[in-house]
N, C-alpha and C positions, 0 to 999 in steps of 0.2 A: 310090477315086478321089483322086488327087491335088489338095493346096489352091493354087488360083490365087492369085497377086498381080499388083495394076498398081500402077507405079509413073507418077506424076505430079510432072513436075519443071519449073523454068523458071529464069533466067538473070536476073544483074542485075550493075551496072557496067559500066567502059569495054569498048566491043566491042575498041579496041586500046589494051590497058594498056601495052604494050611500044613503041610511036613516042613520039619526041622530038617526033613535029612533029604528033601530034595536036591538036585542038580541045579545048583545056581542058573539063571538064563544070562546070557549076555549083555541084555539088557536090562538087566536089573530089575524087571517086573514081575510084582511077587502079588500079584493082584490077579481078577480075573473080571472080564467084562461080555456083556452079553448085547448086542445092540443090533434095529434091524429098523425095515421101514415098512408102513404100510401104504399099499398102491388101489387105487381104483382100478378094479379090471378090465376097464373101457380105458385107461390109459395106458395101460402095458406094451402094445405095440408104439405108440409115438417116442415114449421116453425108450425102447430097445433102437428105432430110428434116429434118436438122439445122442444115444451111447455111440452108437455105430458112425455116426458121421463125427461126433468128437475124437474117435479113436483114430477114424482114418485120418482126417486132420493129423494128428501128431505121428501117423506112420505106426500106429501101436497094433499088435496081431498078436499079443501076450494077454493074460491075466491080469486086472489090476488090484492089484493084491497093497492094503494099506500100509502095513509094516517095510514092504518093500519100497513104496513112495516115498512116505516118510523117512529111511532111511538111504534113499538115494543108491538101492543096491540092486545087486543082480542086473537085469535089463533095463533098470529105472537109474544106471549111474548118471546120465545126460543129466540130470534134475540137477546137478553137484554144480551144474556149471551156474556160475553166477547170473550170468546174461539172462538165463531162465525164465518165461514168467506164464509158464503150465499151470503153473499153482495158483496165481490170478484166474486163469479162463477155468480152471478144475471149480476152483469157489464161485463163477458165475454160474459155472453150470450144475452144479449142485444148488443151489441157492432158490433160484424159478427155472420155471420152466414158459419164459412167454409170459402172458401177464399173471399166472397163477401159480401158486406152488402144487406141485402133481404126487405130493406125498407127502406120508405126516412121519417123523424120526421117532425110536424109540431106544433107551439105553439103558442099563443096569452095570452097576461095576461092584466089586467086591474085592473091597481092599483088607488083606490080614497083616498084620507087619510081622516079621520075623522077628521072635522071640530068641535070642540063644541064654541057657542056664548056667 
């Protein structure tokens, strides 16, 4: 029998990087990126086992949403504190999984620059 895969992907920056007359973002990102991963479907329950015990570890029962991370906001303000080092064990555990990597990344971005006339 054939090896299934799902792929799992989601979207971040401007929904219209291309108008002049958009709404600036706060963050200044005038781009758009498309990026997701693909998984062996015989591995999908170990690695949701492995989300789940990385999360309870940190006490997390929210979304991990990357913009939020990355900006240290909303329920991810803890991250601001210097002593921090979430962001080391996040990078192991994204990294392998055990001795093997359990997904392969995939990414597209699309960058327009702001023209003004």
């Amino acid at each position: 029998m054939p090896e299934k895969y799902v792929l799992y992907f989601d979207d971040t920056g401007s929904r219209d990087p291309d108008r002049n007359a958009c709404i600036p973002r706060h963050d200044k990102m005038d781009c758009f990126g498309l990026g997701g991963i693909l998984i062996k479907e015989e591995d999908i329950e170990a690695i949701l086992q492995k989300h789940k015990s990385f999360c309870a570890e940190w006490n997390i029962d929210y979304p991990l949403h990357s913009s939020k991370i990355r900006g240290g906001q909303g329920k991810f303000g803890w991250l601001k504190k210097p002593e921090n080092v979430w962001f080391d064990r996040i990078r192991g555990f994204m990294a392998t999984f055990g001795d093997r990597a359990f997904w392969h990344s995939l990414a597209s971005c699309v960058v327009i620059p702001y023209i003004s006339s």
